[in-house]
C-alpha positions in Angstrom: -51.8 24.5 -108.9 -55.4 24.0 -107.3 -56.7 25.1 -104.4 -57.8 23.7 -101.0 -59.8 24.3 -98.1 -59.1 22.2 -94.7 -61.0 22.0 -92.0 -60.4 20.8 -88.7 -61.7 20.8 -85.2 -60.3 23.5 -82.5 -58.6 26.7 -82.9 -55.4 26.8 -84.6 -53.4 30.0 -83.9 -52.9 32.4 -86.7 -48.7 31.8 -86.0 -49.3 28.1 -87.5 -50.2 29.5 -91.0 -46.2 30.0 -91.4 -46.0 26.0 -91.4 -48.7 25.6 -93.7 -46.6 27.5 -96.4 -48.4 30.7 -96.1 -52.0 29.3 -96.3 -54.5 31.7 -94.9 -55.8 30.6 -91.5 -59.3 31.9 -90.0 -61.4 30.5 -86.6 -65.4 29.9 -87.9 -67.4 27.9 -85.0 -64.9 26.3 -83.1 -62.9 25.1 -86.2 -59.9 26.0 -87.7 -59.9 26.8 -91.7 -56.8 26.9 -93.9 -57.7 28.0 -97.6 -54.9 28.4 -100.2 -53.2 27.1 -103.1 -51.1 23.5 -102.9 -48.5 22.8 -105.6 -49.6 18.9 -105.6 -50.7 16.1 -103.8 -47.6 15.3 -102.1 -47.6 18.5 -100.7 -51.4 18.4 -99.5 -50.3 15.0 -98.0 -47.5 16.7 -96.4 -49.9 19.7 -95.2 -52.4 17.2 -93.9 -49.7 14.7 -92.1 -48.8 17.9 -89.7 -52.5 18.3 -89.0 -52.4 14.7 -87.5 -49.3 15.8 -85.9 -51.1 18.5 -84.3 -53.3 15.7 -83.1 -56.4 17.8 -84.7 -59.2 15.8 -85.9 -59.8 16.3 -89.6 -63.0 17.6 -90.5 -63.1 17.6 -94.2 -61.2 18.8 -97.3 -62.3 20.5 -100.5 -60.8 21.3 -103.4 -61.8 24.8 -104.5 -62.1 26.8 -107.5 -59.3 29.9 -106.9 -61.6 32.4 -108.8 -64.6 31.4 -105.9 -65.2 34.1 -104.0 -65.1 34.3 -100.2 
């Protein structure tokens, strides 16, 4: 399982992390950050199609190292 970090413009509220199967949601500069572990690719297609059905602009995507700290 890796890890992700998503970015995307505006402010998501902190209910929406329940959608993004339990992926931690924070606010940093006008964005919206979700950080947390994805099982596979469908699902971080699947995570990243109800971002564009939020109509929030994409702002990038990282794949992280799960041992990197905060």
């Amino acid at each position: 399982m890796d890890w992700y970090e998503i970015r995307v413009q505006g402010r998501l509220d902190p209910r929406w992390s329940t959608w993004f199967d339990g992926m931690t949601l924070t606010t940093v500069d006008g964005s919206s950050v979700l950080k947390g572990p994805v099982a596979d690719q469908a699902a971080l297609h699947g995570r990243l199609a109800r971002l564009r059905d939020l109509g929030l602009p994409l702002l990038s995507v990282v794949r992280i190292d799960a041992e990197e700290p905060a």
